[in-house]
C-alpha positions as CSV (number, residue, x, y, z in Angstrom):
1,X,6.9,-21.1,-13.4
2,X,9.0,-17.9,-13.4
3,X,7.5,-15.3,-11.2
4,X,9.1,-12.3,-13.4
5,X,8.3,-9.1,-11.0
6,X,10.4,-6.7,-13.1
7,X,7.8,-6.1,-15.8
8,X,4.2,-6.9,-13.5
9,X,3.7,-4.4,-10.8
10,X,-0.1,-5.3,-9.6
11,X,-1.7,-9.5,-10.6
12,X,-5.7,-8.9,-10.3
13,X,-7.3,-11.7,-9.6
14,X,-10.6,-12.4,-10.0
15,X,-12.4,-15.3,-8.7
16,X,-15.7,-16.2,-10.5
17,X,-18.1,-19.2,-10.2
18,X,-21.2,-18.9,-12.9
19,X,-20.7,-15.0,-13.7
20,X,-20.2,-14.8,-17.1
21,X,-22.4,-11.6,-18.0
22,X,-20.3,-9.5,-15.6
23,X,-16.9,-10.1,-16.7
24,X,-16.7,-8.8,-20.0
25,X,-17.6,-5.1,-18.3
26,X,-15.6,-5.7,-15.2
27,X,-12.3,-7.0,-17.3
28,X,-13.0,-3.6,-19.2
29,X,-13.2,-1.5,-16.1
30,X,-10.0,-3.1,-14.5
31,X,-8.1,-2.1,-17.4
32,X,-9.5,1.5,-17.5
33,X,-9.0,1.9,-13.6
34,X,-5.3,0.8,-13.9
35,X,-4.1,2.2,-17.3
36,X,-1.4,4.0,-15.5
37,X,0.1,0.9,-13.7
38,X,1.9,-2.3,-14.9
39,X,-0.8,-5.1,-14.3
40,X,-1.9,-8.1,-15.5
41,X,-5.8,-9.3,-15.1
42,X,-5.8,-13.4,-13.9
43,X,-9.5,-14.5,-13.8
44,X,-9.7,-17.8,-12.3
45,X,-12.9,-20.1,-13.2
46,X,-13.8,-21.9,-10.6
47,X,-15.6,-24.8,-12.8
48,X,-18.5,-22.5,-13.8
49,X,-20.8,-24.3,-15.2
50,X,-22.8,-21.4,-17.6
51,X,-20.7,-19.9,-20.4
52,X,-18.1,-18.5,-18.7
53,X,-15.4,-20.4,-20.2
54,X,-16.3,-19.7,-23.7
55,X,-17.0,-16.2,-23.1
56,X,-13.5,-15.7,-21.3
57,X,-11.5,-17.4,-24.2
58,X,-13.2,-15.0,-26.7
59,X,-12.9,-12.1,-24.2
60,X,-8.9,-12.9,-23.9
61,X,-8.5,-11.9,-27.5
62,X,-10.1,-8.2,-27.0
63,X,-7.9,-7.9,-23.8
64,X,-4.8,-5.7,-24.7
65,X,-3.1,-6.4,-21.4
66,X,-3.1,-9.9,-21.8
67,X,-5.7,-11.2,-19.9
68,X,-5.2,-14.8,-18.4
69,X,-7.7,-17.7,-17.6
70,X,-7.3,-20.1,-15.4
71,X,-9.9,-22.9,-14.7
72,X,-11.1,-25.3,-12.3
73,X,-11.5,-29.2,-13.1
74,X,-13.6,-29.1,-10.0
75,X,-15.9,-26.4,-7.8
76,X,-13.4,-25.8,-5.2
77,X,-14.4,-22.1,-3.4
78,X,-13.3,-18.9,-3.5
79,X,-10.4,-19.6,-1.4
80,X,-9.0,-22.5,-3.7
81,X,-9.0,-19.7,-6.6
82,X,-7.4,-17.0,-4.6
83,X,-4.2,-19.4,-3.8
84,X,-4.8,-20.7,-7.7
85,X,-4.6,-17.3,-8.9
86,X,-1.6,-16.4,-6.3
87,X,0.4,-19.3,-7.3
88,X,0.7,-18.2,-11.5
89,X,0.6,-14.2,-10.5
90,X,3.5,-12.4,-11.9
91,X,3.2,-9.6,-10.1
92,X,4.7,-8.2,-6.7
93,X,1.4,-7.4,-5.4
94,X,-2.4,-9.3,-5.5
95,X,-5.4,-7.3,-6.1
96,X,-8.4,-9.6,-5.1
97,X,-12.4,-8.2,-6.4
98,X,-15.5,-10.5,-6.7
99,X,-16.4,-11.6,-10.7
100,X,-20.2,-10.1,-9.6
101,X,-19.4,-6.8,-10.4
102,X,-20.4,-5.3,-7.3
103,X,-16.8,-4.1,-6.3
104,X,-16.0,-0.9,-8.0
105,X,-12.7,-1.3,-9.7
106,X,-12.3,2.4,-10.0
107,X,-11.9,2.3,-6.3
108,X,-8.1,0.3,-7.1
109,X,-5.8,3.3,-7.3
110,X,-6.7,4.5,-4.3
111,X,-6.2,1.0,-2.4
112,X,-2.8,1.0,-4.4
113,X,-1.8,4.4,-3.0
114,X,-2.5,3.2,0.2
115,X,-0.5,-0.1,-0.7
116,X,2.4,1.8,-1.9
117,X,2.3,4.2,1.6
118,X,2.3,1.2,3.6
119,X,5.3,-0.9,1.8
120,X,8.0,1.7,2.7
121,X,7.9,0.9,6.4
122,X,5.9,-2.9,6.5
123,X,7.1,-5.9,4.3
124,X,3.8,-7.6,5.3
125,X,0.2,-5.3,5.0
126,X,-3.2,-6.0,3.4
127,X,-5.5,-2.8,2.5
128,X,-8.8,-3.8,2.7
129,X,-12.2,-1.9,1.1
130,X,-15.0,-1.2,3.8
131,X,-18.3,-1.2,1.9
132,X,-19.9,1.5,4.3
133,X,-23.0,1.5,2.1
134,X,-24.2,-2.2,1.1
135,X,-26.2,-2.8,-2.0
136,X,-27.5,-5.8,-1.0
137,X,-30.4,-7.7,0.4
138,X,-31.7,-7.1,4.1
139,X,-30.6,-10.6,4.9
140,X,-27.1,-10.6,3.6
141,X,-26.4,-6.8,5.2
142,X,-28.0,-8.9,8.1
143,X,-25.6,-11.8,8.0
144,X,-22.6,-10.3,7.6
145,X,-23.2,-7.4,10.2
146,X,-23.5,-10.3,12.8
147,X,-20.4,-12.3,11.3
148,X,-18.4,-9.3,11.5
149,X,-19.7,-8.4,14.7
150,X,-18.4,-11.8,16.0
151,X,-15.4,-11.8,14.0
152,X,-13.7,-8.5,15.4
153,X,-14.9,-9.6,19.0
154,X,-12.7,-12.8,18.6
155,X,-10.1,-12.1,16.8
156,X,-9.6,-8.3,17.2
157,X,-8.4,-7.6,13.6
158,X,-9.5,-3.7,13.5
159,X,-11.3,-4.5,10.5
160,X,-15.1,-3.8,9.9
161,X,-15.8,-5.4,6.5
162,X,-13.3,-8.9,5.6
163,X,-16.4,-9.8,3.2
164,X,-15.1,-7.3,0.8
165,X,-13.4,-8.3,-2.5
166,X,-11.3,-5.5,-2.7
167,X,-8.3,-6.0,-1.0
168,X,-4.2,-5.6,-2.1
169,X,-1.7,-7.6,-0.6
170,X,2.0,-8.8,-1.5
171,X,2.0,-11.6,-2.9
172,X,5.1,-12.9,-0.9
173,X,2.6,-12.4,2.1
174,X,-0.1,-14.4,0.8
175,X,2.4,-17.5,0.0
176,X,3.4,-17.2,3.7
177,X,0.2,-17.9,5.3
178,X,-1.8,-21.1,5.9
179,X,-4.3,-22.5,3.7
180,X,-7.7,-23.8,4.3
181,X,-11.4,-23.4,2.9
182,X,-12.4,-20.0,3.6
183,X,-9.5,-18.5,4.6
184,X,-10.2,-15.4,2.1
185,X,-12.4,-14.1,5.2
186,X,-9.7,-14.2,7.2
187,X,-7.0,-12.2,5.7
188,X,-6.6,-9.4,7.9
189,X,-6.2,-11.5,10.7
190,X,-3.6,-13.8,9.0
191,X,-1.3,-11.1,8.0
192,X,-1.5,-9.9,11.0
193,X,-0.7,-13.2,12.3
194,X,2.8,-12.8,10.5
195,X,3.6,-9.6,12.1
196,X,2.0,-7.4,9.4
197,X,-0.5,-4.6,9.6
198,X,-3.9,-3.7,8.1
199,X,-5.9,-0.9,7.2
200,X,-9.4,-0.6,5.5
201,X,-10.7,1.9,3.1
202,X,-13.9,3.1,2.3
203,X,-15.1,2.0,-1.3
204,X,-17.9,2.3,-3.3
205,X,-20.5,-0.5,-3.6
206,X,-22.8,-1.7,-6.6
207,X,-26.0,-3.4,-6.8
208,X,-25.5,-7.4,-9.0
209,X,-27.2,-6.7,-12.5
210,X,-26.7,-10.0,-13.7
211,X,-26.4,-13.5,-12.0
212,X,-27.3,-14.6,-8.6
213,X,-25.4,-14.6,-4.6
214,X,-23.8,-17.6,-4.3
215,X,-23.5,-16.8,-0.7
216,X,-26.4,-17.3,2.3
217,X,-26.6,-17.6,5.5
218,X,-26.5,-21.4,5.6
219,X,-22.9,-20.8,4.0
220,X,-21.6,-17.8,5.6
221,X,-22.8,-17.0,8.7
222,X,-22.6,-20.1,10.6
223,X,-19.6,-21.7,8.5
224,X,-18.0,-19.0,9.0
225,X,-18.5,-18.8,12.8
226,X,-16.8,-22.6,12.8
227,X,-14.2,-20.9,10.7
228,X,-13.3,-18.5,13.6
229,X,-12.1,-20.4,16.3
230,X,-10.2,-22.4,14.0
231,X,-8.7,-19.3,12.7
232,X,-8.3,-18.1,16.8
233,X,-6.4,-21.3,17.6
234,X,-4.1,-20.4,14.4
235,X,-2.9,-17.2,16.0
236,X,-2.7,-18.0,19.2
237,X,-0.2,-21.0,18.4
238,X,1.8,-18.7,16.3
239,X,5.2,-18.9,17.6
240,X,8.1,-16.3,16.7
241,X,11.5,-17.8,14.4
242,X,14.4,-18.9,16.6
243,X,16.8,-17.1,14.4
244,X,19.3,-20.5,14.5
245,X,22.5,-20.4,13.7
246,X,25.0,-23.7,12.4
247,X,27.7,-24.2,14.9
């Protein structure tokens, strides 16, 4: 596929699994939040199982920016539709929010200012949102206060919220690191693994009107913890190029 960068400056992608009365209002917002940048919107359907795939096809021919669908033959996690939605992007940077609707895509220009500060000295970054005020359960604030609790204790990636869909990357970064099942709540520490930086932001945070978490403890916290050292041994193997020359 040609990766044409000259026309695309931002790919959103959105990863969804089963939340097909918040896209419609979240496509809309995207578009509203970015009118003044070159984008393109890629949801990626993660074999959703509700009416998500009818309701994207009819929603694709309302979207004036072109939105694009891509979908799943099998359940595969968020991680699998990140790298799906990576792979076709057009764009020079990735814009990652959840298909719940809880990420506020009016917090994107700002995340894109940062993104834009950060390129003209780093060819490697990731700015990251920081949902300082949760709209979430007790028990999910719970879990994920202890996972990143853990996480930044291990790995030391200066960064207090990796659960956050928000996040803008390049794209050339993304295609550089290693992929596994739940690396997307990794990504700080995996650019930073390539010699990049990070920095989080903090963003606003909305209650889920429609639909239900697809996340719990059983396959967050402790999953993740398993995650980490895997993740730890990753960075800690990292070895720099030899520069080699033919002679």
């Amino acid at each position: 596929m040609d990766h044409d960068t000259s026309s695309i400056t931002l790919s959103v992608i959105i990863p969804c699994f089963n939340e097909s009365d918040n896209l419609v209002a979240l496509v809309a917002e995207v578009a509203q939040a970015l009118a003044a940048t070159r984008f393109e919107i890629i949801v990626v359907d993660d074999c959703s199982t509700d009416d998500t795939a009818a309701r994207l096809q009819r929603l694709k021919l309302d979207c004036p920016n072109g939105l694009r669908v891509v979908r799943h033959q099998i359940n595969s996690g968020q991680s699998a539709a990140l790298c799906t939605g990576c792979d076709v992007a057009r764009g020079h940077w990735i814009a990652t929010l959840d298909g719940d609707g809880q990420n506020d895509p009016a917090d994107l220009p700002h995340l894109l200012k940062t993104a834009t500060e950060l390129a003209a000295t780093h060819a490697h970054f990731i700015v990251c949102g920081h949902r300082w005020q949760r709209r979430d359960t007790w028990l999910r604030r719970f879990s994920s206060r202890v996972a990143n609790g853990v996480r930044s204790k291990v790995l030391r990636d200066a960064t207090p919220d990796t659960g956050c869909g928000l996040k803008i990357f390049p794209r050339q970064t993304f295609l550089e690191l290693p992929r596994f099942n739940h690396m997307h709540r990794f990504l700080p520490a995996l650019v930073q693994r390539t010699g990049g930086v990070s920095k989080s932001l903090p963003v606003n945070h909305r209650p889920r009107v429609h639909g239900v978490s697809k996340y719990g403890v059983g396959n967050r916290l402790w999953v993740g913890i398993v995650d980490l050292f895997g993740v730890s041994w990753l960075i800690m193997r990292r070895f720099k190029a030899a520069d080699g020359k033919e002679v």
